[in-house]
C-alpha positions, 0 to 999 in steps of 0.5 A: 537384153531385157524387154524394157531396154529394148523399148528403150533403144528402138528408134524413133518412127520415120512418120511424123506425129500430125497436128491435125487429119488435113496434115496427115492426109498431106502426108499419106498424099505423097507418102507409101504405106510400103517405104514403113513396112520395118514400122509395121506389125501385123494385127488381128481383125475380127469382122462382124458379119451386119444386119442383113433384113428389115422389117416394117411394123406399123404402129398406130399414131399415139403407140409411135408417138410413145415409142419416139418419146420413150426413145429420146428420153433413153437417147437412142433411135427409135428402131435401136429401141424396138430392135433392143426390145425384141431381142430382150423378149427372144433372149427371156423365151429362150429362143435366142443366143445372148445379145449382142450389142448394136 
């Protein structure tokens, strides 16, 4: 039997398509994630490992300013900017794997 038919045959799923989260979250409440394990498949996850240090730059007044304006004007924080800009100058002297996105 070919694939698309297969598609065609499989049964419908015993859990519910949900109007909203509170629903779902009514479902789950008096429901098991084992009474579907037929419905399940396993998946691959990939995590990535977060920022693990800080660091605080002072900046004098009318530079911070700047930073903020520049940064809404761009629509994005103020440290997402500084940090976007730091790896940008790492990656340019060749001191840094390629950048990877926040």
């Amino acid at each position: 039997m070919s694939q698309d038919k297969q598609e065609v045959i499989r049964k419908k799923s015993r859990i519910p398509d949900f109007k909203s989260y509170a629903e779902e979250a009514e479902f789950w409440d008096t429901h098991d994630i084992t009474e579907f394990e037929d419905e399940t498949h396993p998946v691959d996850v990939r995590f990535v490992k977060p920022c693990s240090e800080s660091v605080q730059v002072l900046f004098d007044p009318d530079t911070n300013r700047k930073l903020e304006q520049f940064a809404m004007a761009v629509g994005i924080d103020k440290s997402v900017l500084i940090h976007n800009w730091i790896m940008e100058r790492l990656k340019e002297q060749g001191n840094m794997p390629p950048r990877t996105a926040l």
